[in-house]
N, C-alpha and C positions, 0 to 999 in steps of 0.2 A: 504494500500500500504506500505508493508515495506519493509525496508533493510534486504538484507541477510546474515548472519555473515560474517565480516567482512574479508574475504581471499584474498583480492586483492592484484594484483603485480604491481604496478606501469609500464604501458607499453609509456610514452608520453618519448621525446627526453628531455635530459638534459637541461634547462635553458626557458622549454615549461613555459609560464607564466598559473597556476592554471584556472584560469576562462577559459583559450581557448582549455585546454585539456579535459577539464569539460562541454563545448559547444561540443565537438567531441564528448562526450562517451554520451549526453542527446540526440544529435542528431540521434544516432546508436540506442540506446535503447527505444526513441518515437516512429520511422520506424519500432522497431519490435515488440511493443507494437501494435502496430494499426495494421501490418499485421496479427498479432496473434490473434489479437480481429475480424476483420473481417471474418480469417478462423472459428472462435470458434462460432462465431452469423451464419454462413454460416450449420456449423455438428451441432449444439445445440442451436439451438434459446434462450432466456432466461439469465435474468442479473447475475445473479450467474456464468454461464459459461464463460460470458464476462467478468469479473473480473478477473475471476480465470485467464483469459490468460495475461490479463494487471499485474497482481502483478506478474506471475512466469518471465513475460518477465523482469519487472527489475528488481527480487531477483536473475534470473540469469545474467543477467547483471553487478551487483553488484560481485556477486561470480566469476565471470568469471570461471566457470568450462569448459566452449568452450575452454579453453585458445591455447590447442593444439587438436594434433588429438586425444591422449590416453583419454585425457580429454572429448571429443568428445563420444568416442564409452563410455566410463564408464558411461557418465550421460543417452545416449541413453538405457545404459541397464538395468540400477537401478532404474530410474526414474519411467518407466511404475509399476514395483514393489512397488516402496513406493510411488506411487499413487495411487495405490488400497489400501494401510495401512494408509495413510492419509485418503482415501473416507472411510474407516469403522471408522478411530478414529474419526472425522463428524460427523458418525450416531449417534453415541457412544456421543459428547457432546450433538448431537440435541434430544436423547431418554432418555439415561441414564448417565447424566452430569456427578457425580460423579467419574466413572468409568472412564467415557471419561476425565477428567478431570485428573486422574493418570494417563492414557497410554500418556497423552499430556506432561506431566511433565518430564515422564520416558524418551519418544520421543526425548525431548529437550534438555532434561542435558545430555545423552549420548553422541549424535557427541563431547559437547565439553570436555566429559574424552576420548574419542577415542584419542583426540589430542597428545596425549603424547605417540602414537607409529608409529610415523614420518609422512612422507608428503600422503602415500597414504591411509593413516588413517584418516589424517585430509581432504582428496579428499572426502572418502566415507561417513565422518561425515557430510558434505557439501550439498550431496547429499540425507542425511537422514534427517537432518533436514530444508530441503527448501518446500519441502510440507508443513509440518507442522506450517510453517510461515504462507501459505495462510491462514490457517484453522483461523488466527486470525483476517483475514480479510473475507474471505468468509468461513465462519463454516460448511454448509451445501450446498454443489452442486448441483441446482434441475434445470435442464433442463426443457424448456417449450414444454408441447407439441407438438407433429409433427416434433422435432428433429430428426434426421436421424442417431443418435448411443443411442444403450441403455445408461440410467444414469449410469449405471458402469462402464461405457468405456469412460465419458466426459472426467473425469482427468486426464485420462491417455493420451491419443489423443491431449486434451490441451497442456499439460505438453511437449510431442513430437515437436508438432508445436512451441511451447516458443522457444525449443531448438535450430531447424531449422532456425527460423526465427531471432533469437538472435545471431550463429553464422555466418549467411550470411549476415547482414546487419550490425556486427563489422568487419565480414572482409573486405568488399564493402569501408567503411569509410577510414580503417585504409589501403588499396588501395589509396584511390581518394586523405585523406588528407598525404600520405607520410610515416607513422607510423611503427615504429617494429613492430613486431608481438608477441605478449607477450613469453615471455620465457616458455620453457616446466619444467624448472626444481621449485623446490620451494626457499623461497628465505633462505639466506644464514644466515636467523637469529633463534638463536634459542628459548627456550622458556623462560621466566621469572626468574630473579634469584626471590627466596623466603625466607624469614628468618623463623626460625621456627623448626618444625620437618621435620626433609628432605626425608624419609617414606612419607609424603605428598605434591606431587610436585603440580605445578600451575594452573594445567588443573586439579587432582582433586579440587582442592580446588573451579578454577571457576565453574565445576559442579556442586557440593553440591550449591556455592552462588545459580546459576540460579535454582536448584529444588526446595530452599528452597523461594526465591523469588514467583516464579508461584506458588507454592501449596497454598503461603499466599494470593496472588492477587486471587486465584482461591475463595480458600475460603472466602475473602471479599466480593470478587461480584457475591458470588452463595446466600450467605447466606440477604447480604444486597444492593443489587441491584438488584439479580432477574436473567432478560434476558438482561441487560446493563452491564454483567462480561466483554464483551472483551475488552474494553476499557483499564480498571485497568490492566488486565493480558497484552495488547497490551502493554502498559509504562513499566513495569515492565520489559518485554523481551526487551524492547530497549536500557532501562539505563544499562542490564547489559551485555549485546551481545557486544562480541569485550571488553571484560572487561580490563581493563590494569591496575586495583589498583583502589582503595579507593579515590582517588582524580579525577582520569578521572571520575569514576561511577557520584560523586556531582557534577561535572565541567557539565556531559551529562546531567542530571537531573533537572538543573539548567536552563539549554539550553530547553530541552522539554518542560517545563511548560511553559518557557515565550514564544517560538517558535510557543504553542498550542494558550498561549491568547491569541497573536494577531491574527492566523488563525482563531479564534472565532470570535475575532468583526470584522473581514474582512469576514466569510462567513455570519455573521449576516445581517449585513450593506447589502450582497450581497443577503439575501432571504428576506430582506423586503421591496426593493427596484425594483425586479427583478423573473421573473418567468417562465423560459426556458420551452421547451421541453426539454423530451429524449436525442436529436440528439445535441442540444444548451448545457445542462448539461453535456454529454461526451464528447463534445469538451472543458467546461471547466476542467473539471476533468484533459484530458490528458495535455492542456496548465499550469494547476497547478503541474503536475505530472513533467512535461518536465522542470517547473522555480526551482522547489526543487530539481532534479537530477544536474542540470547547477551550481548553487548557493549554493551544500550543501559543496563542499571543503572551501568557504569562511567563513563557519561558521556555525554550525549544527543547530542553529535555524530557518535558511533559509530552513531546510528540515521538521522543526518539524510546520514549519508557511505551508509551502504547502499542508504538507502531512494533516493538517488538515483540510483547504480549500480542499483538496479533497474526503477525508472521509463526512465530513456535506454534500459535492455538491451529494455522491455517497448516503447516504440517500435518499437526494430528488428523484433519481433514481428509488429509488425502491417505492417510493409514499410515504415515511413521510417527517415531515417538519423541517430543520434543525434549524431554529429558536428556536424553544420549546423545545430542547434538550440542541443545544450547551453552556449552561452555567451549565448544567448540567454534561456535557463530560468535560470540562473543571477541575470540581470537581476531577470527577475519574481518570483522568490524573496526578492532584495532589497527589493524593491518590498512584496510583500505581506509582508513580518516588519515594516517600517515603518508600515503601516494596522493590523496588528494592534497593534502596542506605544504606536501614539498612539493608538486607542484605548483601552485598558488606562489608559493618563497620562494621561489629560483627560477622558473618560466615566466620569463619579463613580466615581472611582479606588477604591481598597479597596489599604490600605498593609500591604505585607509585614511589617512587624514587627506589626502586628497578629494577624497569622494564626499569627507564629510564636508570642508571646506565648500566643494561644490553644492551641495544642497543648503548650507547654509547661506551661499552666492542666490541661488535658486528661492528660499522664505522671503531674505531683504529684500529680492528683487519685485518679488509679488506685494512685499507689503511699502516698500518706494512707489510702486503701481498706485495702491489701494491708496494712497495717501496724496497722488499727484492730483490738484482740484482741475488739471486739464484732461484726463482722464472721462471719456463719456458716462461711463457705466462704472461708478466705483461700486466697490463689495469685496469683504474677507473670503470670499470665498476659495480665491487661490493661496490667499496667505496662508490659510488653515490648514489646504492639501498640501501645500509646501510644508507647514510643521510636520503633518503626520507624517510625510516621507521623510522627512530630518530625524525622525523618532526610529522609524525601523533600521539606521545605522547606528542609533545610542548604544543599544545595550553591551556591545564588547569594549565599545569605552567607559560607558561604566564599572561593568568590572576589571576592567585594567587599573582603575583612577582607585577602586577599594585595594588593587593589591600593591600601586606603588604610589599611591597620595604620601609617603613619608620620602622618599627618594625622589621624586618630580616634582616640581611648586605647580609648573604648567600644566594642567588636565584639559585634553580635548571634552573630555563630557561634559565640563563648567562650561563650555561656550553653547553648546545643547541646551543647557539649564537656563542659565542667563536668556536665550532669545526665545525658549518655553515661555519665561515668565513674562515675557511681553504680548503675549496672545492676550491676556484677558484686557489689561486697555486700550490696544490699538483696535482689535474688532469695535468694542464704546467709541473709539473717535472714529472708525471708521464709518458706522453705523448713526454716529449725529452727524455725519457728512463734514465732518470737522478735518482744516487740511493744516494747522496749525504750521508756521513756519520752521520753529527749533525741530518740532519732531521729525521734519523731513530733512533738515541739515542733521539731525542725530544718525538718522539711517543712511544719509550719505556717509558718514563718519567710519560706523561700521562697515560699510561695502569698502570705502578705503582700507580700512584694517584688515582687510583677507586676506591682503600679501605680508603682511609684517604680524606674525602669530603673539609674539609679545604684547601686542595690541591693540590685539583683537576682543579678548576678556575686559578690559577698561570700557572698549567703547562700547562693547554688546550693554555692560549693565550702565553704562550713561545712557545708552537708549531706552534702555529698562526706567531708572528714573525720571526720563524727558518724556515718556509716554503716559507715567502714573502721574505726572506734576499739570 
């Protein structure tokens, strides 16, 4: 069960507290997980097809490529196509690994160089690579007999119904509980400053990481595990999916191993103690599926502790015994967070404070916007998507800033905090139409201070002041 690169738009109302918009989007994505599983066991009997519909339900979810209607008809058209290219690259790891094992690589590093020729680039990259995710879960698609669609047609049919039922039951939600409706357009940030050679921008460079990552994960666990590769290459695509530098990469990685150990001795504990059916197993799978999509905003080891309780429980499924393994999977999880994080460190790295920098570039700019009275249409509305995309690169500087606040005076995550704290006045002056003059020479102030980092902490909380004064 995995994430699917990370392209979400933040669609919950301003001031929505994380765990309760996080209980809306697990709730949406459960309902069309099990609708999707019930159609897919209903056209193709067999646990391979039933997976396949549980993981595309929340890699689409995740991606939100329903987001609008265009979003709609693209993935309805593309989908059925790199479903059949997913079912042969499949056959492809299940006959001739090797092989299959480069088209998997090629697969996955593209979407994320497509990124770098704008949003409906990164749509169809989205779109190419979400098959390919399952294949890391379900490698081989095999229909049990007496299914009512040929096995070339499972994928494709599943994949359709994911969609169906993924965007009717987030719209139903975001109906019942009151919600916008996600924005059509993409969001107003751009991509990564980089240092370096500027001939190689950020989306190449995350490519190369992630091809050079998976060929290495490929080749560890072809060569020295056999038929237990996915594991390795499953870690591997995690830590480095949604890459934002060299510190998020360890900060992830860091997260996944401990996230896995305790899923290990919590599905241990659970197969020694405990011995479901079928119907008992898939109900915990999707109760484990449903606690890591709810709980993964609070902390991404809540997603790497479920997702592994439910991987050991989907074992049992298929009739082995998770016990005998899981400290084994444990191993290879280690293994592949290390391929991914050296490559992230040494394959033309792209340094997190850059990234953060640049989204910080990216908040003052929207809210220099929201503040200009020449400006037709003023409103918070991007300065606020700009915050919350500033947030999703905090948390590995914050705990960087708890483990070395006595050795560093300068903390990247105080410049996070500092310009957090200026959201709740500047929306008030935004909002009384108010273009006051200091406060917009404040924000000039700080857009100055993004090259001279010394500097930058002073003027964030003088704007801080200049906004609440």
């Amino acid at each position: 069960m995995l994430p699917a690169p990370d392209t979400r738009i933040d669609t919950t109302r301003p001031g929505t507290p994380a765990w309760r918009s996080s209980l809306v989007e697990a709730t949406a994505t459960l309902l069309a997980a099990i609708a999707t599983l019930l159609c897919a066991l209903a056209i193709a009997p067999g646990p391979g097809p039933a997976v396949l519909a549980v993981v595309l339900s929340i890699s689409l979810s995740r991606s939100q490529l329903d987001r609008d209607l265009r979003g709609r008809l693209e993935a309805a058209l593309m989908l059925p196509l790199v479903g059949l290219v997913a079912l042969a690259v499949g056959l492809l790891l299940h006959r001739v690994p090797w092989l299959g094992a480069l088209v998997f690589v090629a697969g996955m590093s593209f979407p994320i160089w497509l990124r770098r020729f704008g949003p409906m680039a990164r749509r169809a990259g989205s779109l190419v690579a979400l098959p390919f995710v399952t294949l890391l879960t379900v490698p081989h698609v095999q229909a049990a007999p007496g299914g009512r669609l040929p096995v070339v047609l499972v994928p494709v049919v599943v994949a359709l119904l994911a969609l169906l039922w993924v965007t009717l039951c987030h719209l139903l939600v975001r109906r019942l509980h009151g919600r916008r409706p996600p924005e059509s357009a993409d969001p107003v940030l751009a991509a990564p400053v980089v240092q370096g050679d500027p001939r190689l921008p950020a989306s190449t460079r995350m490519a190369i990481q992630m091809a050079v990552a998976l060929a290495a994960a490929f080749a560890v666990g072809f060569l020295c595990f056999g038929e237990r590769w996915a594991w390795i290459v499953l870690t591997a695509f995690i830590v480095n999916s949604g890459n934002r530098g060299r510190l998020d990469v360890a900060y992830k990685s860091g997260l996944r191993v401990l996230g896995a150990a305790a899923g290990t001795v919590l599905a241990m504990a659970f197969s020694m103690h405990a011995a479901p059916g079928h119907a008992t197993t898939a109900v915990l799978i999707l109760a484990a599926l449903f606690l890591g999509i709810w709980l993964r905003p609070l902390g991404y080891a809540w997603w790497a502790l479920f997702v592994t309780v439910a991987l050991a429980l989907l074992q049992g499924f298929g009739g082995g015994s998770p016990a005998a393994m899981l400290w084994q999977r444990l191993g290879e999880i280690a293994i592949g967070a290390v391929i991914g994080l050296a490559s992230a460190w040494f394959v033309w790295p792209v340094r997190s404070t850059d990234v953060l920098r640049r989204r910080l570039a990216d908040a003052l700019a929207a809210l220099s916007e929201a503040l200009d009275p020449t400006t037709p249409a003023r409103g918070a509305q991007r300065f606020e998507a700009a915050l919350e995309q500033l947030e999703t690169v905090a948390p590995p500087f914050r705990a960087l800033r708890r483990l070395t606040r006595r050795q560093h005076a300068m903390q990247p995550a105080d410049w996070v905090d500092a310009l957090a704290a200026c959201r709740e006045p500047a929306v008030a002056l935004i909002s009384e139409g108010a273009t006051p003059g200091e406060a917009r020479r404040a924000v000039g102030a700080a857009r100055k201070a993004l090259r001279e980092p010394e500097a930058l902490l002073p003027a964030l909380r003088h704007l801080r002041e200049t906004l609440r004064g």
